[in-house]
C-alpha positions in Angstrom: -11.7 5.3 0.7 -11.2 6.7 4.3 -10.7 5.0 7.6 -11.2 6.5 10.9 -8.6 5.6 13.2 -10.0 6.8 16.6 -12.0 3.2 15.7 -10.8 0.0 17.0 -8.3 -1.4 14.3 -7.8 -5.3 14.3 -4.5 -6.8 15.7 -3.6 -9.3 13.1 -1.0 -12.3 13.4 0.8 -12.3 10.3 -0.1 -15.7 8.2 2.1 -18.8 9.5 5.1 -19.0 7.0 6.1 -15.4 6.6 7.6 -12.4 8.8 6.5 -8.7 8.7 8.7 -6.4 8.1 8.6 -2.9 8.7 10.9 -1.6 5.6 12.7 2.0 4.5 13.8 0.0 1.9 17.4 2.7 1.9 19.8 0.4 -0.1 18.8 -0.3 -3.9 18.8 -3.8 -3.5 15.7 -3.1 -1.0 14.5 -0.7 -3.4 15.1 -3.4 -6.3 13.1 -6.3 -4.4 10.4 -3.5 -3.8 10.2 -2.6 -7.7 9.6 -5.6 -8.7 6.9 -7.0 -6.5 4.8 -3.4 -7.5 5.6 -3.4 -10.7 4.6 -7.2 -11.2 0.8 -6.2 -9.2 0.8 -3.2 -10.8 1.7 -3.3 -14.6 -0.3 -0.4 -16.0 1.5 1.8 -13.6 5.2 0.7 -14.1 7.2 2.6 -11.8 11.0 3.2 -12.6 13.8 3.2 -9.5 14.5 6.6 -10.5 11.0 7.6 -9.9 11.1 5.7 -6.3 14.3 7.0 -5.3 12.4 10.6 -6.0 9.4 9.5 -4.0 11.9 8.3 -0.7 13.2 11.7 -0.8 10.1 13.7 -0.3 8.3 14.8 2.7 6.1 12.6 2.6 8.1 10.0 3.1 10.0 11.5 5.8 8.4 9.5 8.6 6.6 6.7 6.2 7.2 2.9 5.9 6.5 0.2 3.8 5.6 -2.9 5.9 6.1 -5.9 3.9 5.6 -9.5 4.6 8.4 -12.0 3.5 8.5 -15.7 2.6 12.1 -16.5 3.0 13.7 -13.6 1.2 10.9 -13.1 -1.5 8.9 -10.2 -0.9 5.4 -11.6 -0.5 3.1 -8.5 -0.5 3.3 -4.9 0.6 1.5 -1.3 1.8 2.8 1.7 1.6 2.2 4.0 5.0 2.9 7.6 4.6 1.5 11.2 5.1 1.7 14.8 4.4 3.7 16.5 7.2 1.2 18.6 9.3 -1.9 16.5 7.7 -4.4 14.4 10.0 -4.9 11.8 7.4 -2.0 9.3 6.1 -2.3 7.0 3.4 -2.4 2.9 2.9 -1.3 3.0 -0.9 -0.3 -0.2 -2.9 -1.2 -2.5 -1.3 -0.3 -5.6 -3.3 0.1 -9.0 -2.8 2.1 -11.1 -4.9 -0.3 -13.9 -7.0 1.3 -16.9 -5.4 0.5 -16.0 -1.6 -2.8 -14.6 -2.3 -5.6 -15.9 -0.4 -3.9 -16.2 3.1 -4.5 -12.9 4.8 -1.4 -11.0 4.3 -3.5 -7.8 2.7 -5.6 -7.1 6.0 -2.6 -8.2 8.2 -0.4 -5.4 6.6 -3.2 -2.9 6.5 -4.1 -3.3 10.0 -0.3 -2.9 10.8 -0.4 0.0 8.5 -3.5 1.4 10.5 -2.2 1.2 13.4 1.2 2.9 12.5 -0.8 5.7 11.2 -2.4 6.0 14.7 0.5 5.4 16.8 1.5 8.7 14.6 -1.5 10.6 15.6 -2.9 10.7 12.5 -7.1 10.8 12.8 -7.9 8.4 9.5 -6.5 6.9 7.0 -6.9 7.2 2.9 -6.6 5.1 -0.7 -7.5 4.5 -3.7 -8.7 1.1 -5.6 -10.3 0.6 -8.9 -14.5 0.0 -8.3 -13.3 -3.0 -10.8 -11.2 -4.5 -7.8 -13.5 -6.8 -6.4 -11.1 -8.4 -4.2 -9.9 -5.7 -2.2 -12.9 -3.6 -2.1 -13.7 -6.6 -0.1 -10.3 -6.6 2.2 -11.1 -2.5 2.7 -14.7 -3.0 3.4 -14.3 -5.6 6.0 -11.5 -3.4 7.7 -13.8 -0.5 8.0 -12.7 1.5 5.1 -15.6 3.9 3.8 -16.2 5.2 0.3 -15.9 8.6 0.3 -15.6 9.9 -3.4 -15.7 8.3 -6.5 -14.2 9.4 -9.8 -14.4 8.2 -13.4 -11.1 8.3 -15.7 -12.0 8.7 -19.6 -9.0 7.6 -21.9 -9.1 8.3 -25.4 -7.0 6.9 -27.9 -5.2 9.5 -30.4 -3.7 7.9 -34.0 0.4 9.2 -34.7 0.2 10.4 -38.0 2.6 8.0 -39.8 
């Protein structure tokens, strides 16, 4: 999906009960609370701190953030905002929100935030990816002007070990 940022992108007020928080996440505590919030929204694709430690040293993470929204201390739900250096588009990726604070916004307020980081960056749009099967935030992405703009099928096929 694809978002044009030269289009007017929604100012948001974050939900009454939590703070946003624009987040490198540099100390592995930060890194710890952020593994486990995407690894609880995301189960199929576990990610290890290793492998995130890996990711906050690339490029493209060189001028990226995470904006998070917070209850208290727990991490509430989270986008990642990042982009290729020398690239017009940035990317919106993982965007989760914990199960116990669905319902209340926090998705479209971080993306908007997100957005708008993207723009202030002068980036042109804005890219991710969601399962078709993701009812729910199809929804959130449509209704912030996110456009389908390819569509790809995964085939899995399940090999036996020999014993």
């Amino acid at each position: 999906m694809r978002r044009d940022l030269q289009q007017p992108i929604p100012s948001l007020p974050m939900p009454e009960g939590f703070i946003l928080h624009p987040w490198r996440m540099e100390s592995e505590y930060e890194q710890h609370q952020y593994l486990e919030g995407r690894n609880e929204c995301f189960p199929e694709a576990h990610t290890t701190l290793e492998e995130w430690q890996y990711f906050i040293r690339t490029p493209l993470w060189e001028q990226g953030i995470n904006l998070a929204a917070f209850a208290g201390e727990r991490l509430a739900a989270s986008v990642l905002v990042f982009w290729e250096p020398g690239s017009p588009f940035g990317s919106t990726e993982y965007i989760f929100t914990r199960s116990e604070f669905r319902g209340q916004g926090l998705a479209r307020t971080l993306l908007s935030a997100g957005m708008q980081y993207l723009k202030d960056h002068g980036l042109k749009a804005a890219n991710l990816e969601v399962k078709a099967e993701n009812r729910s935030a199809l929804t959130v992405y449509l209704g912030l002007g996110y456009e389908v703009v390819a569509e790809s099928c995964i085939y899995v096929v399940e090999v036996e070990k020999n014993q």
